[in-house]
N, C-alpha and C positions, 0 to 999 in steps of 0.2 A: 542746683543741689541734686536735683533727679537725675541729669547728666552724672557727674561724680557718682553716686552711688550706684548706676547702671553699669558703670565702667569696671568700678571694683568687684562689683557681682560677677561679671563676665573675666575679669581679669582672673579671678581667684577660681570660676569655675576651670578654666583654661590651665593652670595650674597645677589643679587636683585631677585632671583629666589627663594632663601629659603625664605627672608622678606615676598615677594609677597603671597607664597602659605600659610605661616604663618598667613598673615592678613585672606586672604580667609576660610581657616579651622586651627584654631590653631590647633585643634589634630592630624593633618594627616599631617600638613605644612611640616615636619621635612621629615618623612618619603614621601611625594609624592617627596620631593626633590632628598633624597636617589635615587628615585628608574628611574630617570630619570638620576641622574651618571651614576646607572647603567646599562642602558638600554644603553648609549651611551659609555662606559666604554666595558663593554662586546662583541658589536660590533665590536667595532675596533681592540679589540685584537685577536676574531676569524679573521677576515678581514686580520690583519698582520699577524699571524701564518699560514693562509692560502696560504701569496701572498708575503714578505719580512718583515723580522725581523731585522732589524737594528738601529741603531744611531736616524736616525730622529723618525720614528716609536716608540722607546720608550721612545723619550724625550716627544712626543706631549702624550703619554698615562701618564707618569710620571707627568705633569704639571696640565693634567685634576683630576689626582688622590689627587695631594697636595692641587691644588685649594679644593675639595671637601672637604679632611680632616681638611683644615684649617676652611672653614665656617661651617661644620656640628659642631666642637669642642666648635667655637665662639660662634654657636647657642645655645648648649647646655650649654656650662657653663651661661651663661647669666640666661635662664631661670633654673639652679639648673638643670636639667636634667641629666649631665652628671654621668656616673657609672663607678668605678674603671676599669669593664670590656672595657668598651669604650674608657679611658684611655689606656690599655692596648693593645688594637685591635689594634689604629691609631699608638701608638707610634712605636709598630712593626713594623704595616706594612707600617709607614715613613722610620723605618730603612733595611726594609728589598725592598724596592722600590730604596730606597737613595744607598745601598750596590751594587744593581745588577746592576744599572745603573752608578757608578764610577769604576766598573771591570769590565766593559765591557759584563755583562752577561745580554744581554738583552731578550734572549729565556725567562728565569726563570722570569724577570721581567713581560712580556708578558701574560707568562704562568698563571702567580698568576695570574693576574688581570680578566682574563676570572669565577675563582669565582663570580664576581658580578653577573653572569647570573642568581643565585636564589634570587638575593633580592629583585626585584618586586613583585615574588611570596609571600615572605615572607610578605610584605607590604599589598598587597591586603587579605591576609589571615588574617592579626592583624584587617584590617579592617572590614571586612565581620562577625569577631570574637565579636567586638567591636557592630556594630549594626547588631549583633541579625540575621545574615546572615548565618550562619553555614550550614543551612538547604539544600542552594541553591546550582544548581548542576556545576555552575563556581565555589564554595569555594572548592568543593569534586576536583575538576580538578586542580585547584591551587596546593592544599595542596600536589598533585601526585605528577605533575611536582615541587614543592618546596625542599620535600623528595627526590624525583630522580636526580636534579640538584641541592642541598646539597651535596649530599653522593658522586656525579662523582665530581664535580670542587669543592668543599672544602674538603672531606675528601681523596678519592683516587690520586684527582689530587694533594695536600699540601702534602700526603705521599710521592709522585712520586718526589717533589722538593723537600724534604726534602732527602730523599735518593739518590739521583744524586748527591746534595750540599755536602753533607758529603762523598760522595766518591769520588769528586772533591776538599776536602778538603778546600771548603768555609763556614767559620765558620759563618759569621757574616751572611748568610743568611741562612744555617740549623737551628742555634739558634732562630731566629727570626721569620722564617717559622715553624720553630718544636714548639714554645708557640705557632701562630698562630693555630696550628694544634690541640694544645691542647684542646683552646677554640672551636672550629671547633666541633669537637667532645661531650666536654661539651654540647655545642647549640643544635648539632643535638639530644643527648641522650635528651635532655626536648624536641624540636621536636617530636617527634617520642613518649613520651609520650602523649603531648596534642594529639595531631593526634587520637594515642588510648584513650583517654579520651570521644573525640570530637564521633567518631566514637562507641563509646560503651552507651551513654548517647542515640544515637540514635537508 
């Protein structure tokens, strides 16, 4: 029962928190929201991985993660936003959250979620992109730190569980980590173009 009602508290804060930022800056509503998951998301999973990794540890990371993929999805499909890729991200990484957490693997579970730690960067970079910010020497520092905590917790670290999973012969989360990985990689290769783009205009 504490479950359930931990969920819904979080579900509904998550909610009221995208609406809110949504009224304040439609453009950015979506993403300031992201980036406050993951700001609180990535936290707690270094915090656990540092200090205990268990049951309760991944349920409360697991309920902040569905609460978020359920109202970022709501939000998106509402306003037509949503992209095939977006579809594809959350569904995985429902199943591959949903997977680690009913076998008991809750290290991998952990482990994933500590990716969130580039999506602030990402966000503040779209921003700074968006008005005409590039120039400024927080966008050049963003963009470092985005690239460098891309390529450690989404590409090396998605390699690392994908490799362990399959040699622990868990399907349903190498599959599901190994798409994630896919797009992981897609992202970062446009990444790493704009970056050069961004940087060669200058």
């Amino acid at each position: 029962m504490y479950t359930y009602i931990l969920f819904l508290t979080i579900l509904y804060c998550f909610y009221q928190s995208i609406n809110i930022w949504t009224d304040l800056t439609p453009l950015y509503g979506s993403r300031i929201n992201a980036s406050i998951f993951s700001f609180i998301t990535s936290l707690l999973s270094i915090y656990y991985i540092l200090t205990n990794t268990n049951e309760s540890s991944a349920t409360l990371i697991s309920i902040i993660c569905f609460s978020y993929l359920i109202t970022d999805t709501c939000h998106h499909t509402i306003n037509s936003t949503l992209t095939k890729q977006d579809i594809v991200h959350h569904l995985m990484m429902a199943i591959a959250i949903t997977t680690s957490y009913n076998l008991g693997h809750y290290w991998y579970l952990i482990l994933g979620t500590t990716s969130e730690i580039s999506t602030p960067f990402l966000h503040y970079c779209y921003y700074c992109k968006m008005e005409y910010k590039t120039k400024h020497s927080s966008f050049i520092a963003s963009s470092i730190m985005l690239i460098t905590s891309y390529f450690i917790f989404r590409i090396l670290n998605f390699s690392y569980i994908v490799y362990t999973s399959w040699n622990a012969d868990v399907t349903s989360i190498y599959t599901s980590m190994g798409i994630l990985l896919i797009l992981n990689i897609y992202w970062f290769v446009l990444l790493l173009r704009i970056a050069i783009k961004v940087l060669y205009i200058k």
